[in-house]
N, C-alpha and C positions, 0 to 999 in steps of 0.2 A: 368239213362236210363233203368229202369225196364222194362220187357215183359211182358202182361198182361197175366192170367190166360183163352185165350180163346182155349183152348183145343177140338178136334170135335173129339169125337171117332171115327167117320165113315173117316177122311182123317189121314192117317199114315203118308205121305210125302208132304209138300208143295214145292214147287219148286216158287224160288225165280230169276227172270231175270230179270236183267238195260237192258235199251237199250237205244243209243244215236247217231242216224245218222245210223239205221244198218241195211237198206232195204238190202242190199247184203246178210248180215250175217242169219239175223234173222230166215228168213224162213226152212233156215236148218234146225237150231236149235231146233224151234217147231215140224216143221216132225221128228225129230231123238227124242222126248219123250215118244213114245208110244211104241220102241222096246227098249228103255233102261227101262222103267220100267212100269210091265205089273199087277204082281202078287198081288202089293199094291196099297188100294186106293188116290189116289193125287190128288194136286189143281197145278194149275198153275197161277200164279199172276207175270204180270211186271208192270215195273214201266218206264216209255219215260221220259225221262231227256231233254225234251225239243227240240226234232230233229225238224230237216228243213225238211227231205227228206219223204219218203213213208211209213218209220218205221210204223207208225201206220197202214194205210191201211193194211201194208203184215199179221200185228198182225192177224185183224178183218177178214184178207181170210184164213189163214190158220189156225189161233184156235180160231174163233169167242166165244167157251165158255169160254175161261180164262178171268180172271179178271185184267182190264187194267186203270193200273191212269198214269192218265197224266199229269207232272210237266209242269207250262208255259218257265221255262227255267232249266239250268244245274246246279242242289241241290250238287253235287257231289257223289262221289260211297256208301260211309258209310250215308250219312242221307237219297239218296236215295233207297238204299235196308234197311233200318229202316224202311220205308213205307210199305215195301211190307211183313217185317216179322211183324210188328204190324200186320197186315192180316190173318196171317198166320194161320191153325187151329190143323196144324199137329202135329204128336208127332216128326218130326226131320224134321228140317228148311234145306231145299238143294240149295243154291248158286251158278249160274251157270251163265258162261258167254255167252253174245251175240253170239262170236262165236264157239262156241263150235259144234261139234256134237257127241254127245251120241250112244255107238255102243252098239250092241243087249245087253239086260239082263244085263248091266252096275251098272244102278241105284238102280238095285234090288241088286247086290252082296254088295254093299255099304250097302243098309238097313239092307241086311241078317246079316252084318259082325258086326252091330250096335247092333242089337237084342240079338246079340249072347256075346257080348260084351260088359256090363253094365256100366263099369269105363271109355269107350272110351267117349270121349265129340266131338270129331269133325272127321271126316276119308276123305279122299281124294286121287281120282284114279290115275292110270297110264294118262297121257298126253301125246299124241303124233301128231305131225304135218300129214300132209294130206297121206303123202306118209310110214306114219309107225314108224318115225324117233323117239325116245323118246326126251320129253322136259324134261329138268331138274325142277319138279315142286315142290319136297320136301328140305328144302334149312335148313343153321343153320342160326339163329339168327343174323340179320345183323351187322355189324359193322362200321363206317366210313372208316377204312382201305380197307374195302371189297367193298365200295364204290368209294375208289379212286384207284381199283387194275389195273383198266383199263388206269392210266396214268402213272403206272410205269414201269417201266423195263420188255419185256415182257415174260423173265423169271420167274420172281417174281413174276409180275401181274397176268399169268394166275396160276399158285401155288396158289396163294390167293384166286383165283377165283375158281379152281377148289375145294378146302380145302369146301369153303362155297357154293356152289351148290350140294356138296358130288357127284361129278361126278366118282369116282373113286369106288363105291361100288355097289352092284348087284341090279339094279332096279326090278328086279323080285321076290324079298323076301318082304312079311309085314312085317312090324319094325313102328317105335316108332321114330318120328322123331321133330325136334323143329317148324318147321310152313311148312305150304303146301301151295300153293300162292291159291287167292280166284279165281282161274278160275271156280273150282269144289272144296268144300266144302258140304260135308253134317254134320252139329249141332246138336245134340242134344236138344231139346225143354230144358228139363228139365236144361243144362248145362248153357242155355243161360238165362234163368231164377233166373240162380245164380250167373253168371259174371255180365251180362246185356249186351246188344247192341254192333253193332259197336260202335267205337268213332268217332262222328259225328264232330270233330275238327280235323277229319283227311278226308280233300276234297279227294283229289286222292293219293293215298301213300301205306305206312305198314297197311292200315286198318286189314289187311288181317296176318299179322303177329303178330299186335296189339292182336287179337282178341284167335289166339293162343298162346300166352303168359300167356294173362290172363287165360285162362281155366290151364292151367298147373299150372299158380300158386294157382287155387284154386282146385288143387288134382287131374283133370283130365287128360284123356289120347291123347294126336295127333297120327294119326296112318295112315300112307301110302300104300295103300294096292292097287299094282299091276293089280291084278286080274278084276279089275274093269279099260275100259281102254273106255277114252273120247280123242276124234281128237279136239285139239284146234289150229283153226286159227294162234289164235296170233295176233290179229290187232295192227298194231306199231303204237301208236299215234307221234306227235312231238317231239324231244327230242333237238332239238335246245336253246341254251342259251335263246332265241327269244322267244321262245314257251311259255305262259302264263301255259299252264297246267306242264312245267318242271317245274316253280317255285313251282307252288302249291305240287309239288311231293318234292320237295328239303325242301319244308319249314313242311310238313306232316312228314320226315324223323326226322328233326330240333326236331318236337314235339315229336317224338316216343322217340326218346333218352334222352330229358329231361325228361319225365313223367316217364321213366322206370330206369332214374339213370347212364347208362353207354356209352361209346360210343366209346371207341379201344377194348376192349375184352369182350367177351361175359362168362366169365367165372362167373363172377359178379353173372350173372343172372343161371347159374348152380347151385352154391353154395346156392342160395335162393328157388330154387323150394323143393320142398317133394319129399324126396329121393334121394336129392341132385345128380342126374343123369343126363351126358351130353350123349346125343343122336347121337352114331354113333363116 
């Protein structure tokens, strides 16, 4: 899954948006890009993963210039943002969810921090719900334990749960952390270049955890950096046994842990990265 060599020196940041069913979300989103990032030049490219609803329309009235493909149905998250970074021309690929909105000078603190930062491969802002509240967006390395923390005991469960969302440490410090979820990711060109792509055998899931693994394990830096702060929605999809998109998320999970080796401790995968360093 190599990234092709199309580099446009006049676009610094492309900005990478899914979008699937999100006439509510969307249009935020698009108005919240021109105060989150002003100083550098950008592309904006989505990708419709096959909505029913208005999604496209809101696209063509609020940023008629961005660059819009349109799947006939739902490719899933990792092969349909592959679409739009094959596109992409920038020197740092930025992966933004539907609902997101981007507050003043966001996207720029993120690039500044990138420029300034040569070893960093991927950075990711503060996240917080509508009214202020921090989301816990930088997380350790999942586990299946940490999966099932929520049916045990709920003493224990949320110990589990807190240990691996690191809710217990100062979200206001940059640090160095093991994956940041793909709400807001900004890549590095050059980094993706040398891992390669999401993993397109992961429909809805870890893509997003997937993807910071691999950069670590090939010498690069994941890096949490407060400073930069995005209001994310959150839109809860289905989570019902029912739910056709929870299988594809349980069986995404199924593939992360085969493909990477471990699956009650994550210590495994500490002991293998470059400079054998557990984060936090």
């Amino acid at each position: 899954m190599a990234i092709e060599q199309n580099q446009d020196q006049q676009v610094t940041v492309s900005i990478i948006i899914l979008t699937w069913n999100s006439e509510r979300q969307i249009g935020a989103c698009l108005a919240s890009l021109d105060r989150g990032l002003s100083e550098f030049p950008s592309e904006v490219i989505l990708i419709d993963n096959g909505s029913q609803d208005q999604t496209r329309a809101v696209i063509r009235e609020v940023l008629p210039d961005a660059q819009l493909l349109c799947n006939p149905e739902n490719r899933g998250v990792a092969p349909a943002r592959n679409q739009g970074i094959r596109l992409a021309r920038g020197k740092y690929v930025l992966i933004l969810d539907d609902d997101t909105v981007v507050q003043p000078g966001a996207l720029g603190v993120l690039i500044r921090y990138m420029e300034a930062q040569p070893e960093v491969g991927l950075c990711g802002p503060r996240l917080t719900d509508a009214d202020g509240k921090l989301q816990l967006s930088c997380r350790r390395f999942p586990t299946l334990i940490d999966k099932l923390a929520r049916r045990l005991p709920a003493i224990l469960g949320q110990e589990i749960t807190r240990n691996a969302e690191m809710a217990d440490w100062d979200h206001r410090t940059v640090r160095e952390v093991d994956y940041v979820i793909g709400a807001c990711q900004v890549i590095r060109r050059r980094a993706l270049q040398e891992v390669g792509l999401l993993d397109e055998r992961i429909f809805y899931g870890p893509e997003d955890v997937d993807i910071c693994l691999r950069l670590q394990q090939a010498g690069w830096r994941v890096v949490y950096n407060p400073d930069a702060v995005v209001v994310h929605e959150e839109r809860r999809m289905s989570r019902s046994l029912g739910s056709g998109l929870i299988w594809k998320h349980i069986c995404g999970l199924g593939y992360y842990f085969w493909k990477h080796g471990y699956l009650l401790s994550r210590q495994r995968l500490y002991n293998q990265l470059p400079g054998n360093v557990e984060h936090g």
